[in-house]
Rosetta silent file (secondary structure, phi, psi, omega in degrees, C-alpha in Angstrom):
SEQUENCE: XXXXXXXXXXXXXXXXXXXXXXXXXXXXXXXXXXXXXXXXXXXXXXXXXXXXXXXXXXXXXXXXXXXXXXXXXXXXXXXXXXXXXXXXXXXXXXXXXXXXXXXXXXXXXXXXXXXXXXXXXXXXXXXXXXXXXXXXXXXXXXXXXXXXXXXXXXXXXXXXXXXXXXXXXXXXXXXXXXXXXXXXXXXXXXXXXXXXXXXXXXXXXXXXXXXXXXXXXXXXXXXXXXXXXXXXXXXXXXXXXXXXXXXXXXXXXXXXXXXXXXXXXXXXXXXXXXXXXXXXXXX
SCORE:     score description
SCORE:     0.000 S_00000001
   1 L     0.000  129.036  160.681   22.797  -47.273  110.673 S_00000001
   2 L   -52.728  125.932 -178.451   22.210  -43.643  111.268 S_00000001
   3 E  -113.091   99.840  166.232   20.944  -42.501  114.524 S_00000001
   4 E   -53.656  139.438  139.346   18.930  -39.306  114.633 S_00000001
   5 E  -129.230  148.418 -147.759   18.288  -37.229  117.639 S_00000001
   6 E  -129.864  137.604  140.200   16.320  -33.569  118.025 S_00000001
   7 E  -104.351  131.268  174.588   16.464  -30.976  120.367 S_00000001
   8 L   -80.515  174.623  150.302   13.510  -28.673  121.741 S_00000001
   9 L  -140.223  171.575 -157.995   12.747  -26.040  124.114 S_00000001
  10 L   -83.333  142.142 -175.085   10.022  -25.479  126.588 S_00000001
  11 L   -84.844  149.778  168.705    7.008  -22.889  125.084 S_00000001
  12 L   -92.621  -22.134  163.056    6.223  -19.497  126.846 S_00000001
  13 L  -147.973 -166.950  174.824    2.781  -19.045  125.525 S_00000001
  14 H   -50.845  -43.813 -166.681   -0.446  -20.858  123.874 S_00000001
  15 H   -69.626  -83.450  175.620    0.705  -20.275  120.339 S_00000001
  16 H   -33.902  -18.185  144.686    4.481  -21.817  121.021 S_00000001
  17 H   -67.912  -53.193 -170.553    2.606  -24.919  122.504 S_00000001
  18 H   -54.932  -40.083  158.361    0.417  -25.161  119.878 S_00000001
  19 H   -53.991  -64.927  142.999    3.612  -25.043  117.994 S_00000001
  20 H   -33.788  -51.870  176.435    5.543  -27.445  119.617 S_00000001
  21 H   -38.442  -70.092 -178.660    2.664  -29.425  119.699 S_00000001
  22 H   -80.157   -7.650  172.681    3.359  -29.953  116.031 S_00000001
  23 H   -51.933  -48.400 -155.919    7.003  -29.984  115.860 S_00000001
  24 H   -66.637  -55.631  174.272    6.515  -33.179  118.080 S_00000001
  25 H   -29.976  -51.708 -146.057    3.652  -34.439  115.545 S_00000001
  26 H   -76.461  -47.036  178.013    6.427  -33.850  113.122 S_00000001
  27 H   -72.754  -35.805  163.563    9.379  -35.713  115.152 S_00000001
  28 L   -20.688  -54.304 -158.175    7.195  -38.722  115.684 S_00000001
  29 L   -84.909  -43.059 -152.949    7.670  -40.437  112.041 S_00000001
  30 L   -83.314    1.287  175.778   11.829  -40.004  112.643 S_00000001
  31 L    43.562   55.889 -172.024   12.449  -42.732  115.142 S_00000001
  32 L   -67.640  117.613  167.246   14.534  -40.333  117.203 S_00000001
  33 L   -40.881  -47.565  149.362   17.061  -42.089  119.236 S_00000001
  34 L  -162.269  145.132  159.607   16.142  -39.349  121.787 S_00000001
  35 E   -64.497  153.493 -171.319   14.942  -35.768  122.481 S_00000001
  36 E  -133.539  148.177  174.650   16.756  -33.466  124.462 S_00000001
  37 L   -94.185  150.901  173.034   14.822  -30.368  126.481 S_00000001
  38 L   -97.014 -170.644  174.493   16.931  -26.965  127.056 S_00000001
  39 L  -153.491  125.358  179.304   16.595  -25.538  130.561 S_00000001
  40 L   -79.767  173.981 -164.683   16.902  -21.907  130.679 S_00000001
  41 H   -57.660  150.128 -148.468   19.780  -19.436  131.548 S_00000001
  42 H     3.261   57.165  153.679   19.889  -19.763  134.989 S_00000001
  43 H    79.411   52.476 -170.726   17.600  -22.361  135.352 S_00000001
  44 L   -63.244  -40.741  175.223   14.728  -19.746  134.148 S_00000001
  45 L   -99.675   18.097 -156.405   12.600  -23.045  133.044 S_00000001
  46 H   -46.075  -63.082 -175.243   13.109  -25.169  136.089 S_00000001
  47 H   -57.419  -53.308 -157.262    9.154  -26.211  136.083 S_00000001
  48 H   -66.426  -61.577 -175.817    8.788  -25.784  132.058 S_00000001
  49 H   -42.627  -57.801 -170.181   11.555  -28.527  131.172 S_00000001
  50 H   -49.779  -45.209 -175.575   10.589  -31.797  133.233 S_00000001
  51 H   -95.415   55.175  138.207    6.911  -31.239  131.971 S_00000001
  52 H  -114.391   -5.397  179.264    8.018  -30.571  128.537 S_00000001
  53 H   -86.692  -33.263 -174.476   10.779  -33.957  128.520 S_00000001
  54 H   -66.997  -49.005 -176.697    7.329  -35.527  129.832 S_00000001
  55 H   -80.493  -44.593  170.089    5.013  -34.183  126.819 S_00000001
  56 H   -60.506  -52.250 -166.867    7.863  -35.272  123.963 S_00000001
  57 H   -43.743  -67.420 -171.457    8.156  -38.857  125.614 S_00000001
  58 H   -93.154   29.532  173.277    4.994  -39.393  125.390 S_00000001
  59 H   -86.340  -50.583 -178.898    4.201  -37.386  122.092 S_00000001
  60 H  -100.228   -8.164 -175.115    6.971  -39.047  120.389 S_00000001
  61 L    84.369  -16.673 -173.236    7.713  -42.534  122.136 S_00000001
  62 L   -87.298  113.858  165.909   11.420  -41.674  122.256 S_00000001
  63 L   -24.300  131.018 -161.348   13.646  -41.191  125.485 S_00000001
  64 E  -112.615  108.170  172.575   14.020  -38.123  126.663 S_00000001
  65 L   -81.493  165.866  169.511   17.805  -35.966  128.026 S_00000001
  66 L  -146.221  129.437 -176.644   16.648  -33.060  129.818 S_00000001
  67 E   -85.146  149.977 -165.589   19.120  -30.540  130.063 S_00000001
  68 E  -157.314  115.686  136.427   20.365  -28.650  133.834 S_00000001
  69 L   -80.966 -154.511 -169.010   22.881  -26.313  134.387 S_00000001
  70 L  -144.385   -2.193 -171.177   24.405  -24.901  137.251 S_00000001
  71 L   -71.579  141.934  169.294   25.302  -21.278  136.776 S_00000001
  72 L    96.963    6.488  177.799   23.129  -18.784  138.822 S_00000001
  73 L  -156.808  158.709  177.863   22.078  -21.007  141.219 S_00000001
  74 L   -21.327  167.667  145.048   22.512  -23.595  144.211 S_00000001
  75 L   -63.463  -83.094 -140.151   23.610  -27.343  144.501 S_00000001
  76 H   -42.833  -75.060  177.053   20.206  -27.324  146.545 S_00000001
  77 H   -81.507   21.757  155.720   18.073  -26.166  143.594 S_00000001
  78 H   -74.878  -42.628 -161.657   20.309  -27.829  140.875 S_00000001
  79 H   -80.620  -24.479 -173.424   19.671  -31.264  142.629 S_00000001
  80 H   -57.376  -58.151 -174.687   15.998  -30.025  143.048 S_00000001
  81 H   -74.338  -30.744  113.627   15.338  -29.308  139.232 S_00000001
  82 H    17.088  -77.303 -170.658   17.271  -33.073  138.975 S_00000001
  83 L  -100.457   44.413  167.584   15.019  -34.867  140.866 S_00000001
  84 L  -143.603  -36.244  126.743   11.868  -33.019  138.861 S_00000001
  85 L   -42.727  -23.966  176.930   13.227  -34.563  135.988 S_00000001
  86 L   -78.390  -61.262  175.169   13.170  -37.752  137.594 S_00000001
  87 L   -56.273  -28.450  176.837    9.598  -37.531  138.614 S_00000001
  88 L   -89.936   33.069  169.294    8.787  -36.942  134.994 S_00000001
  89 L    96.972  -30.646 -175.535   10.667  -40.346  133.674 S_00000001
  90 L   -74.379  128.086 -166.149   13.710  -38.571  132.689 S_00000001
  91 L  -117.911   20.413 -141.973   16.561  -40.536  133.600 S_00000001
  92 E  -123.386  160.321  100.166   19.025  -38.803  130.979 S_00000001
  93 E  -122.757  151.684 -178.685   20.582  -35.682  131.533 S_00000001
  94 E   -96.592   84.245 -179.747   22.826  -32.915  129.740 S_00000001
  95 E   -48.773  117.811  178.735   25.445  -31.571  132.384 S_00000001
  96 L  -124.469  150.590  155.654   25.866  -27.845  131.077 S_00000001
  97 L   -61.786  -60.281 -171.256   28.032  -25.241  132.995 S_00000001
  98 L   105.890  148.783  165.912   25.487  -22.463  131.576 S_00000001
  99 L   -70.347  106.326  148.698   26.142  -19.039  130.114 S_00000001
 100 L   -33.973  143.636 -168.568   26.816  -16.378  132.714 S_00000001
 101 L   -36.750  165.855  160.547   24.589  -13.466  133.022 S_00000001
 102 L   -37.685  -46.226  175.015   24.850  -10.833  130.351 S_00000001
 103 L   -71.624  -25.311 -138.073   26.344   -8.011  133.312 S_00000001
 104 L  -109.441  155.286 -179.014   28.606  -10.739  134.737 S_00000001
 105 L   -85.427    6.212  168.305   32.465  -10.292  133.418 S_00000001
 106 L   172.227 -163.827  151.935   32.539  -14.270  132.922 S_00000001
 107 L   -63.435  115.395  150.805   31.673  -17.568  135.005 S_00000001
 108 L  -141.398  120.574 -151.598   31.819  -17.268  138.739 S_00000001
 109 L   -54.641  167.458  172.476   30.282  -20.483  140.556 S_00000001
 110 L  -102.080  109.741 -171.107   27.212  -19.447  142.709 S_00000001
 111 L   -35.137  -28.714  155.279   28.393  -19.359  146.188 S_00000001
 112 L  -103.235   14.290  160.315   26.695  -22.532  147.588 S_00000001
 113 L   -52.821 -172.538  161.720   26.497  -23.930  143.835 S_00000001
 114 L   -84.089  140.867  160.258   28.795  -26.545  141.616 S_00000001
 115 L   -77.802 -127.163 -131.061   32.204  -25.256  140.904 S_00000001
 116 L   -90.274  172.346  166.311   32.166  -26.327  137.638 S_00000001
 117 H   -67.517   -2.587  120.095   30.456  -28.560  135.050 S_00000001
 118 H   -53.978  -67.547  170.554   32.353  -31.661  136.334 S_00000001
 119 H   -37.475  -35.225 -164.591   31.406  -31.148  139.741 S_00000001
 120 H   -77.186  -69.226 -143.884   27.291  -31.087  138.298 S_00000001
 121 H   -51.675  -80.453 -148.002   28.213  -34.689  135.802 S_00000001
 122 H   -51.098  -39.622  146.758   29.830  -36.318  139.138 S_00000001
 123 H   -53.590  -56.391  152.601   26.987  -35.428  141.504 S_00000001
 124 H   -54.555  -42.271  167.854   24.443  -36.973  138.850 S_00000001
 125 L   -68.230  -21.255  164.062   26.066  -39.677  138.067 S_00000001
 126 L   -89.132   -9.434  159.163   26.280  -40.573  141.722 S_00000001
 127 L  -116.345   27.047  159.773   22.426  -40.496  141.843 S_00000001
 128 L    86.580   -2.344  161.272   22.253  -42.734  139.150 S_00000001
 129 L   -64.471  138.056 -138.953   21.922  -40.717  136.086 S_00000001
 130 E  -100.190  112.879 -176.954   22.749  -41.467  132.901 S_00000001
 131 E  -105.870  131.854  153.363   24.902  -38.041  132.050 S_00000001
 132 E   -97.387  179.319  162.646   25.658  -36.489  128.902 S_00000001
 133 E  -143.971 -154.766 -154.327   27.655  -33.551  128.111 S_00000001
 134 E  -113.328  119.992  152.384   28.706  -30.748  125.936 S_00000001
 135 E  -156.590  158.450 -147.187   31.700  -30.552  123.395 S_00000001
 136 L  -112.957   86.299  174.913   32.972  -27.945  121.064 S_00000001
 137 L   -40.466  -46.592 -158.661   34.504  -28.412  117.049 S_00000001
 138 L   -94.770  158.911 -172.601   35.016  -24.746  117.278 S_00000001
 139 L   -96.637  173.254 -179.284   36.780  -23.842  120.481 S_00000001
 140 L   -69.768  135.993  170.482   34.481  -22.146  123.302 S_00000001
 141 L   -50.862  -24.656  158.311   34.614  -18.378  123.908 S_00000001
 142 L  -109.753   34.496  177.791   36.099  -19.000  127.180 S_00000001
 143 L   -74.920  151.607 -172.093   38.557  -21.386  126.468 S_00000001
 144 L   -90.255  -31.336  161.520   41.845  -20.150  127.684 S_00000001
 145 L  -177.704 -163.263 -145.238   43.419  -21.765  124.517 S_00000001
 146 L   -94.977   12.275   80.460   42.585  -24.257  122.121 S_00000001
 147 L    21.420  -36.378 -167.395   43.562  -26.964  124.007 S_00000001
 148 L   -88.005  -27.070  169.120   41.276  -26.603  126.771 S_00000001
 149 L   -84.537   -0.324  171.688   38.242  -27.812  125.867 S_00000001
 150 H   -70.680  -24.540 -166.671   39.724  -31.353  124.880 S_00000001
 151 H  -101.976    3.066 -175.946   40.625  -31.043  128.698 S_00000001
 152 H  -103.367  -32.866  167.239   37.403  -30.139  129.600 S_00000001
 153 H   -77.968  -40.705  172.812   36.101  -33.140  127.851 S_00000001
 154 H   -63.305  -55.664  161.598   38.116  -35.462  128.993 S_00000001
 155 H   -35.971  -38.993 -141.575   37.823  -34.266  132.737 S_00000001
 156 H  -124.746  -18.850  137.418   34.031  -34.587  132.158 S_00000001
 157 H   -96.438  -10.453  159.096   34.365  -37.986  131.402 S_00000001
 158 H   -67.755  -38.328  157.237   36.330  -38.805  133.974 S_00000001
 159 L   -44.321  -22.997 -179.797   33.565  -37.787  135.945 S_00000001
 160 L    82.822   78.326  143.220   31.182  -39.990  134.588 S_00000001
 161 L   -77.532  105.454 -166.462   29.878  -38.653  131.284 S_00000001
 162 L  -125.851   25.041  156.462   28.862  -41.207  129.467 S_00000001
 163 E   170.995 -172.358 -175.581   28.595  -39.548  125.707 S_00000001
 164 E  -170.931  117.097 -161.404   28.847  -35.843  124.359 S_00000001
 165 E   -99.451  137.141 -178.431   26.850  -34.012  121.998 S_00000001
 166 E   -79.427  135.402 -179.867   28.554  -31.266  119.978 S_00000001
 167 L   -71.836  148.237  172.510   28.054  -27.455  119.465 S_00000001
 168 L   -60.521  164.464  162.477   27.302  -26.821  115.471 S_00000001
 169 L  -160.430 -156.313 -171.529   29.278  -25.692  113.246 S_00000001
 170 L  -130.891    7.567  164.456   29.418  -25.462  109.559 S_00000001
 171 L  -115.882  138.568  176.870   32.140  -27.539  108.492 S_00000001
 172 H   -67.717  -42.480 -162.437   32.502  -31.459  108.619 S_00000001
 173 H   -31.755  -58.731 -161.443   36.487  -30.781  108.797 S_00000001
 174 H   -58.375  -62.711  168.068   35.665  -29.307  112.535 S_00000001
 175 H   -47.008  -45.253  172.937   33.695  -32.360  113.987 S_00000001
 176 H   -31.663  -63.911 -168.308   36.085  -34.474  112.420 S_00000001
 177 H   -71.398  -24.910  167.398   39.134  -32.982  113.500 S_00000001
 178 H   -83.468  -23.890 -175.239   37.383  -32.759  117.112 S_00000001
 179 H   -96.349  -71.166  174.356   36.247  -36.416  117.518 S_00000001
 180 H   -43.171  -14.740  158.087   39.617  -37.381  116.342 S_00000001
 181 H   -71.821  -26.150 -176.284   41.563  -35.079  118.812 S_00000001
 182 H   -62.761  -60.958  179.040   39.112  -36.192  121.542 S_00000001
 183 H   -34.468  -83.155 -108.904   40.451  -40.212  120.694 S_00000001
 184 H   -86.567  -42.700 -178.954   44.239  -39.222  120.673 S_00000001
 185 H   -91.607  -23.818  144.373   43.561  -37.481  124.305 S_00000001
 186 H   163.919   21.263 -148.367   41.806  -40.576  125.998 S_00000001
 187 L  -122.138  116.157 -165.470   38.454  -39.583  125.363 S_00000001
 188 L   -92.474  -25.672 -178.749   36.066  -42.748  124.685 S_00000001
 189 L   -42.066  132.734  165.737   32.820  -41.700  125.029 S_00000001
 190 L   -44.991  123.466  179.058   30.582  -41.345  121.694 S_00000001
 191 E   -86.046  142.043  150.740   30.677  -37.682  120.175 S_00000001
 192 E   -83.085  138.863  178.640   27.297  -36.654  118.877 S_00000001
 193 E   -92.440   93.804 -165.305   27.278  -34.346  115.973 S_00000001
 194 E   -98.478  133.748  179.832   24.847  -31.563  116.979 S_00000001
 195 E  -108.305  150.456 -171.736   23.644  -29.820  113.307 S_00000001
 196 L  -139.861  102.886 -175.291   21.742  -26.618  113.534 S_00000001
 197 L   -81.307  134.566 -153.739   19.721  -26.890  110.127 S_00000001
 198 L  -104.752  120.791  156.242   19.499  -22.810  109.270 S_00000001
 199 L   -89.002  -42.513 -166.779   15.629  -21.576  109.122 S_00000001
 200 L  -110.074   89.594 -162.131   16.547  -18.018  109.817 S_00000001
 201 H   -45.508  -57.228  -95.087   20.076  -17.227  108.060 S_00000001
 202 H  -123.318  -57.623  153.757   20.282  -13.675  110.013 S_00000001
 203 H   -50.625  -64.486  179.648   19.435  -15.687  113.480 S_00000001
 204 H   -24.109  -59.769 -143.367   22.285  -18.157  112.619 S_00000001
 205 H   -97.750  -16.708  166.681   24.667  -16.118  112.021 S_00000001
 206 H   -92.115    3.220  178.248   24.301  -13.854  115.193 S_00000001
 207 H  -100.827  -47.427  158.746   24.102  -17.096  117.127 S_00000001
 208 H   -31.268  -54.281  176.944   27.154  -18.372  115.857 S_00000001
 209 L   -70.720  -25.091  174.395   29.272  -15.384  116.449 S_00000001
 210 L   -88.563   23.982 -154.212   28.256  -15.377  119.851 S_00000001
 211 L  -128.476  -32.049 -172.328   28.813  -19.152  120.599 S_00000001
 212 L    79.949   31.025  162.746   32.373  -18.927  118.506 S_00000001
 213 L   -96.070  121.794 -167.437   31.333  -21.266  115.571 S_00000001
 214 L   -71.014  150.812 -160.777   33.564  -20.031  112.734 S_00000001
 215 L  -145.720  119.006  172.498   31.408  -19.279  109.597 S_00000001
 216 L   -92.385  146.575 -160.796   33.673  -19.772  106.259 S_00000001
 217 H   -75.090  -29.086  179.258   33.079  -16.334  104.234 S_00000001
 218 H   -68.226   -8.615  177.308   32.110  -18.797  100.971 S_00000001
 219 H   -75.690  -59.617 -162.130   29.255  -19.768  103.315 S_00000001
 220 H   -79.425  -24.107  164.058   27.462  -16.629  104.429 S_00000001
 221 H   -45.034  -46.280 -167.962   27.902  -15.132  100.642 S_00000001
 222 H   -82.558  -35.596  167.179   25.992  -18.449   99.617 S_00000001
 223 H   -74.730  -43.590 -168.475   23.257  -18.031  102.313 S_00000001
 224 H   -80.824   -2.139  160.223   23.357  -14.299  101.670 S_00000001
 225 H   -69.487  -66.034 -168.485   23.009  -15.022   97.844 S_00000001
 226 H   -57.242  -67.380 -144.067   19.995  -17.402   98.406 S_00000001
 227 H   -67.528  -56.906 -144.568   17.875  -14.964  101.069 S_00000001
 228 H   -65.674  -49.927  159.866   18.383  -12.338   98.283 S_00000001
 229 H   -27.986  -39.563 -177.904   16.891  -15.035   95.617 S_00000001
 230 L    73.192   82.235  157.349   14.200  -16.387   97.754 S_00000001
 231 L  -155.601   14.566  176.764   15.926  -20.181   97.616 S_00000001
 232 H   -31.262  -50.658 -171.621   16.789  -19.531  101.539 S_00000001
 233 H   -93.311  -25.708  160.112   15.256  -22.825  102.498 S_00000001
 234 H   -67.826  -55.449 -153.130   16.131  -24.915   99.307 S_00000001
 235 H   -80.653  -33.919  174.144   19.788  -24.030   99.709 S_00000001
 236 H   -50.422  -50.342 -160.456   19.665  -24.599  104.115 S_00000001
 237 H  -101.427   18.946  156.765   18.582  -28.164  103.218 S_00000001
 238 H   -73.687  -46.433 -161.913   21.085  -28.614  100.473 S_00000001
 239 H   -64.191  -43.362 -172.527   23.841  -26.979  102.919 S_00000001
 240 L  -102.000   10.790  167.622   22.858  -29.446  106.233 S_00000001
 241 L  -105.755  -40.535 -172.691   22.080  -32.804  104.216 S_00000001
 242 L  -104.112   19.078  140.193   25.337  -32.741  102.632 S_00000001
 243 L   -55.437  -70.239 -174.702   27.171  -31.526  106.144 S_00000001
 244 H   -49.589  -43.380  169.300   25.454  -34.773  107.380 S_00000001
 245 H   -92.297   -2.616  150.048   26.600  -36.872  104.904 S_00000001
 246 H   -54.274  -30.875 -178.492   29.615  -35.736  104.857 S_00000001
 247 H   -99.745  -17.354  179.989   29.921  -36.574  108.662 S_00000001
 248 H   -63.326  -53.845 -167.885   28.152  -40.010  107.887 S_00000001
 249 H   -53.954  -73.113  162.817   31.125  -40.794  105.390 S_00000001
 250 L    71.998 -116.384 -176.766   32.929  -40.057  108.157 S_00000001
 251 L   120.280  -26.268 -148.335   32.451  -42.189  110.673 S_00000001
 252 L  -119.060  107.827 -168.715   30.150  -39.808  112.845 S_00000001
 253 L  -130.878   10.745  164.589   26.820  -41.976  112.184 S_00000001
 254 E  -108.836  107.562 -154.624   25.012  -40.265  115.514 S_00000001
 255 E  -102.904   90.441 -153.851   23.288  -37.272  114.332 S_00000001
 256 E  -116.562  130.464  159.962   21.567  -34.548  116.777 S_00000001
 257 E  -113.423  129.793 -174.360   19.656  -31.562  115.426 S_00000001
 258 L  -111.149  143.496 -167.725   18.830  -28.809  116.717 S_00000001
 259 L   -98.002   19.673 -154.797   14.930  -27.644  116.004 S_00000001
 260 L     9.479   52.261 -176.572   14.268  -24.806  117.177 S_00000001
 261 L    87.428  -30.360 -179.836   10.831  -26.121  117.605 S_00000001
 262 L  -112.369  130.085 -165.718   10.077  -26.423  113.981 S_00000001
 263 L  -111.738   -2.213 -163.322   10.606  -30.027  112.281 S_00000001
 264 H   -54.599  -92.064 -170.795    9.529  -28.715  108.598 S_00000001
 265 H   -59.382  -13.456  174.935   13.240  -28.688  107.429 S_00000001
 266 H   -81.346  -40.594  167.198   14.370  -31.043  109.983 S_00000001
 267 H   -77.663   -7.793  143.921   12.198  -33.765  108.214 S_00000001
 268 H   -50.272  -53.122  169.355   13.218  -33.236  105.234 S_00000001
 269 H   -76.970  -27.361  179.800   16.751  -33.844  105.658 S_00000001
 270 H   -59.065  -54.861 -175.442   16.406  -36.989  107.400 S_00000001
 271 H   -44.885  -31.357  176.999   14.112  -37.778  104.641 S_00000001
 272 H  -106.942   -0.785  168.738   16.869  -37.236  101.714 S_00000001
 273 H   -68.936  -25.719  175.467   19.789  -38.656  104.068 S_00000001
 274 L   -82.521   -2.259  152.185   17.638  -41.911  103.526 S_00000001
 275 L   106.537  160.890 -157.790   18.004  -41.934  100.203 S_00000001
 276 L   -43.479  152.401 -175.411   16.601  -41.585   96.594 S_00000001
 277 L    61.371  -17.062  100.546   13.107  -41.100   96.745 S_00000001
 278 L    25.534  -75.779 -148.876   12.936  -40.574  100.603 S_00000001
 279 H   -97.436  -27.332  148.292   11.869  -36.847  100.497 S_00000001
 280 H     4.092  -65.936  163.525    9.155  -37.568   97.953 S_00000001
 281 H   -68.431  -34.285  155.764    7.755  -39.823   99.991 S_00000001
 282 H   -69.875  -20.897 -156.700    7.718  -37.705  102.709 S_00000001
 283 L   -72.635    0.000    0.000    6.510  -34.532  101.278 S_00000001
């Protein structure tokens, strides 16, 4: 059986709640295995996450990750925003290193901080959290070579990481070819397949290049065919239901999407991964 799961982020004004609001409405019906919260770059949303993992739980009934990095800022207010997750229910979390600022020439730990993204999983997991993490089909923009993030994965299960949800990408080959390199290097934990279902082609594709998920040139012709057509949104949920089932076939039967808030196109695809008549039924 296929296991769905969605990720959100916390709203900045009345309308974007009001938005959310219905995303959640929307996510309700899907029996999400769980929601996941972001937490902004350098922990920008400290307050906004816990009470927005609190407002899916109980909007959608599903368990709630709440995501915490570590760049930009203390152990002392890492452990802080931690245990403010806690108070809201969440007992889940998504260990991230975090992007370094825009100005900064890379990662450099925050002088009374975590050195790394191992150090944050091992320090939650010793205060009883259940941690996930982060892993990458495509390799990461700072990987030192392509190699590294299998070692990064592994390490962060060693740590006590106890599953790992995947950056998109736009080929099944790449999760494949990543959960099987992950086995072959010791790494047991469940991979999650995180799908990024494309509302805004233009947004995609400038999020991609800066994330380092390779975009095959027969792709971005065929979304840059469709926006010209006006089928933009027919052809995204052609493009990410048969991604999915492609990764279903598989082997990869834990699915995470992310919704940027909007569940229109996200419900849809569950709805035809479930089979003839499915989005019909849904509409």
């Amino acid at each position: 059986m296929t296991r769905f799961s969605f990720e959100i982020f916390p709203p900045k004004s009345d309308a974007a709640r009001a938005t959310l609001g219905t995303c959640l409405a929307d996510l309700r019906p899907l029996d999400a295995d769980f929601i996941s919260v972001t937490y902004g770059a350098g922990g920008s949303t400290r307050s906004a996450s816990p009470e927005t993992a609190r407002l899916a739980k109980q909007a959608t009934g599903a368990p709630v990750i709440g995501h915490l990095t570590c760049v930009g800022q203390s152990r002392e207010e890492v452990l802080d925003a931690a245990g403010a997750y806690r108070e809201a229910g969440v007992r889940r979390i998504l260990a991230l290193r975090g992007d370094p600022a825009k100005d900064s020439k890379g990662f450099a730990p925050h002088p009374d901080g975590f050195a790394d993204s191992c150090a944050l999983v091992a320090a939650l997991a010793d205060r009883g959290f259940d941690v996930t993490v982060a892993a990458y089909p495509d390799p990461h923009p700072d990987a030192a070579d392509p190699g590294a993030a299998l070692d990064w994965l592994k390490r962060k299960q060693d740590a006590g990481a106890s599953a790992a949800i995947t950056q998109f990408a736009f080929t099944p080959g790449r999760y494949l070819r990543l959960r099987d390199a992950a086995v072959a290097a010791g790494v047991t934990i469940p991979i999650i397949a995180g799908i990024l279902p494309v509302k805004d082609w233009t947004s995609a594709h400038r999020f991609a290049r800066k994330c380092g998920a390779e975009i095959p040139l027969e792709l971005e012709q065929a979304f840059d065919t469709a926006d010209r057509h006006d089928r933009a949104r027919l052809f995204a949920l052609t493009q990410a239901t048969e991604l999915a089932t492609d990764l279903i076939a598989g082997g990869m039967d834990r699915l995470h999407f992310y919704t940027l808030n909007s569940a229109d196109l996200v419900s849809d695809i569950c709805a035809a991964l479930a089979g003839p008549g499915a989005l019909s039924n849904a509409a």
